[in-house]
N, C-alpha and C positions, 0 to 999 in steps of 0.2 A: 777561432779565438775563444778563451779561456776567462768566465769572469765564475769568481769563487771553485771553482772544480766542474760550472757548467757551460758547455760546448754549445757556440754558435758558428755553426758555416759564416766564412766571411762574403758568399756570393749569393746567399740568400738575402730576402728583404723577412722585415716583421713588423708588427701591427703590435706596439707595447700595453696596449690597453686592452685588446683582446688574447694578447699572450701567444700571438700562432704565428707559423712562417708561412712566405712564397718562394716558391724556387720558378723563374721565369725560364721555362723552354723558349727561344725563340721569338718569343713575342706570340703565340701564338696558344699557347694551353700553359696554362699554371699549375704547380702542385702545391695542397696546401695541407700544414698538418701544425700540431699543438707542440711549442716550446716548453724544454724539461721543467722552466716553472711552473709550468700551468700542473704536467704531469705530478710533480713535487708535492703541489698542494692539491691535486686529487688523490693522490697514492696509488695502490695496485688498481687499474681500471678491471672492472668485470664486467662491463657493457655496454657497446656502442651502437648508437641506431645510428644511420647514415638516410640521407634524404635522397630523392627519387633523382638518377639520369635523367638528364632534359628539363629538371627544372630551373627557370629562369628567375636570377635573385640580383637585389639590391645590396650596397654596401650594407652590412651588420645583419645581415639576414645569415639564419641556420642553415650551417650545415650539416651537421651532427649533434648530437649529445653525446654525452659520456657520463658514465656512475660509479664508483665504487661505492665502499660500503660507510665513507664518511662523506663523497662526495657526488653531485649531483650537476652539470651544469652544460650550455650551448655552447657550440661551436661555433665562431661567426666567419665570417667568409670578409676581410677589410677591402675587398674588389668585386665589380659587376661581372654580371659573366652568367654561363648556364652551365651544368653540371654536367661534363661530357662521361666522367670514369669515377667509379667509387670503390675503394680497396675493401673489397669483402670479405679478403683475408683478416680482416680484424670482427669480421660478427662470432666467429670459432677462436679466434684469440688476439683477443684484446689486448692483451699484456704487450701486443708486439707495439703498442705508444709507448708505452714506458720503454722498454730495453731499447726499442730503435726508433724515436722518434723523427728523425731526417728519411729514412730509407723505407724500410720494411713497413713501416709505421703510420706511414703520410696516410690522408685522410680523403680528399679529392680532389679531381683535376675538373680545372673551368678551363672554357674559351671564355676570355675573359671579352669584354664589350666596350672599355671604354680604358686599356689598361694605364695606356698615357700619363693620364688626368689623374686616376684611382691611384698610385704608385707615387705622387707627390706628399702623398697623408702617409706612407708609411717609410723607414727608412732600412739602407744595412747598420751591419752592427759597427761599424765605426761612427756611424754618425747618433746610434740611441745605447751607445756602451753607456754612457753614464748612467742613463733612463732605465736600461736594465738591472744596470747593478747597484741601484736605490733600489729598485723592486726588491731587488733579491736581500738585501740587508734589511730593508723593515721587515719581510714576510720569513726572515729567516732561514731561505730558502738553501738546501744542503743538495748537492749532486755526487752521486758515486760514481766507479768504472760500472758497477752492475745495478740493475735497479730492483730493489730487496722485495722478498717474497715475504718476507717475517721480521720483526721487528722484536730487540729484548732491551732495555734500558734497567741495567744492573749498576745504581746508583747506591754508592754505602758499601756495597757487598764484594767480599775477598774473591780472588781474581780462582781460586782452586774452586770455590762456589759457582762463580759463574760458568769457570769452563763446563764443570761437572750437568748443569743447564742448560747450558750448548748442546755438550754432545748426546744430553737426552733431549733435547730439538731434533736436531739433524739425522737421530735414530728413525724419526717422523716421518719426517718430507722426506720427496722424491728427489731422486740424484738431476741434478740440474737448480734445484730452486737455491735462494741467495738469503742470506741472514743478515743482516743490519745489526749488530752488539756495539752496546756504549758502555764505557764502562771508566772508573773513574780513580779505579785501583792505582796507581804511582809504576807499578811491573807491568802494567798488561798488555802494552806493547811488544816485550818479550818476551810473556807468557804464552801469548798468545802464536808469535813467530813459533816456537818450542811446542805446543801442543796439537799446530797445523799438523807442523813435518813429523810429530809422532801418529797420529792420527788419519795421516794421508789425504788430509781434506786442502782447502785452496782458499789463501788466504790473498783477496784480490783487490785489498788496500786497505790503508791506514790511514785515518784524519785525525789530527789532532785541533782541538779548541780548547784555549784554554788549561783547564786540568782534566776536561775529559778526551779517552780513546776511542774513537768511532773506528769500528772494523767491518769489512763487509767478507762475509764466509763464504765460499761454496760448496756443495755436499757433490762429491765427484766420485764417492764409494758407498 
């Protein structure tokens, strides 16, 4: 399910106050990782500590942190349980919460202790749709297809200035990274389709609010 442009599994549970999912195997090990809001208002993660295998935790106890460079904050765990697997693949790259938060991204697996009981506090997302998406409208929260390496908010300024900006960006970064442009020009939706396909770069959505264009780039050359 789909509330403002951000994706929630419909057979996950979530925990709306601490912002993270469970995906229940079986009844028997849980996987738990952070919801695109939480990602949204950390922005590009660049470090996660994960807490020790085998230790045994209480509802709201840590299980990770996470930081970037405007955000700092704990992981909680909204179920009992002891930490059987910790995805290590995010201490070498982090970024993989933001791009894949369900999958590649997840953060750790409990045997959980008491899931029964613990599973009644949290809900799916049919039942906390509403709850999520007041979050997401006070906190302003915005989801892309890609989750952006850079950010330019070209507010006032002519749509041949910004691209001109762009593409001495993306002359920058490495092929693969994603560009986030706002921009508030009245053409640059068009411009912007038109300067992709001359420029051979990948232009992998368009938002529109209001009067501004949110574009997310990708540098593929």
């Amino acid at each position: 399910m789909k509330i403002n442009h951000c994706f929630f599994p419909e057979d996950y549970y979530y925990d709306t106050e601490g912002l993270v999912w469970l995906r229940v195997n079986g009844g028997q090990i849980v996987t738990l990782g952070i919801t695109p809001i939480l990602t949204s208002i950390a922005g590009r993660i660049s470090s996660i500590k994960l807490k020790s295998i085998g230790l045994k935790l209480e509802k709201e106890k840590s299980v990770a942190t996470v930081e970037s460079i405007r955000y700092f904050g704990v992981v909680r765990t909204p179920v009992r349980g002891v930490i059987v697997e910790v995805n290590e693949a995010l201490i070498n790259k982090p970024k993989l919460v933001n791009d894949f938060p369900y999958n590649e991204g997840w953060i750790v697996k409990l045997n959980p202790s008491s899931l029964k009981e613990d599973l009644r506090d949290i809900q799916t997302i049919d039942k906390c749709h509403d709850k999520l998406s007041s979050i997401i409208q006070k906190l302003r929260i915005r989801c892309f297809t890609a989750f952006p390496d850079h950010e330019m908010f070209e507010i006032g300024v002519e749509c041949a200035a910004t691209l001109t900006k762009l593409g001495e960006l993306l002359e920058e970064i490495a092929i693969g990274e994603v560009v986030h442009l706002v921009s508030d020009d009245s053409a640059a939706d068009l411009e912007m389709i038109r300067w992709t396909e001359q420029n051979g770069q990948s232009l992998l959505e368009t938002q529109r609010e209001g009067n501004l264009f949110h574009f997310i780039v990708k540098k593929i050359k």
